[in-house]
N, C-alpha and C positions, 0 to 999 in steps of 0.2 A: 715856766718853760725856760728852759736853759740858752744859751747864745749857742753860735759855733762859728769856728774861722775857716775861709774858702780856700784850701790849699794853693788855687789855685791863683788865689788873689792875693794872698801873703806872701811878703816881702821877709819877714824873718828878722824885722828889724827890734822886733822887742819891747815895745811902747807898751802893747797890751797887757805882759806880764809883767810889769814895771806897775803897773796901775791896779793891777787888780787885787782888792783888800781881803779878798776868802783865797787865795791863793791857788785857784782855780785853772791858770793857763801856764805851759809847762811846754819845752820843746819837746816832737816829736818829729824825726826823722830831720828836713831840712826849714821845716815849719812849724807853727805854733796850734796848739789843738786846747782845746777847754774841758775839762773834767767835768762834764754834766751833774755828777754827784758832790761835786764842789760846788758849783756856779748857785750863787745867791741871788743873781743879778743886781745886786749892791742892794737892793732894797733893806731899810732901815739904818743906810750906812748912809747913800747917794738917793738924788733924785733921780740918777738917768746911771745908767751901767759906763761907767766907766773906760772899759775896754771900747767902746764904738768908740766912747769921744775919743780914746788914745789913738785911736790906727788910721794912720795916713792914708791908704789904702783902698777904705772902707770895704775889707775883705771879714768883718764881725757883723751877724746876722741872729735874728731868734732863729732859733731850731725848729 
């Protein structure tokens, strides 16, 4: 199952898509959103997904 970012909780600061190794998170509109058909959730890369631990926020959630 994929992550997702809470529009309304994103900050838009970028950490996520900075971090993320399947290139999965991508601006959309004033915020950042996760390509479900992307998201690996790091498995085989990471122990734990990467983007939560990046986002100050904690606006990154499983879907």
């Amino acid at each position: 199952m994929a992550y997702r970012i809470d529009a309304g909780a994103c900050t838009g600061c970028g950490a996520c898509e900075f971090d993320c190794p399947s290139g999965a998170i991508k601006m959309k509109g004033d915020v950042y959103a996760i390509d479900a058909g992307k998201c690996t959730e790091c498995k085989g890369v990471f122990a734990s997904p990467q983007c939560v631990a990046a986002c100050p926020s904690d606006a990154i959630s499983q879907a």
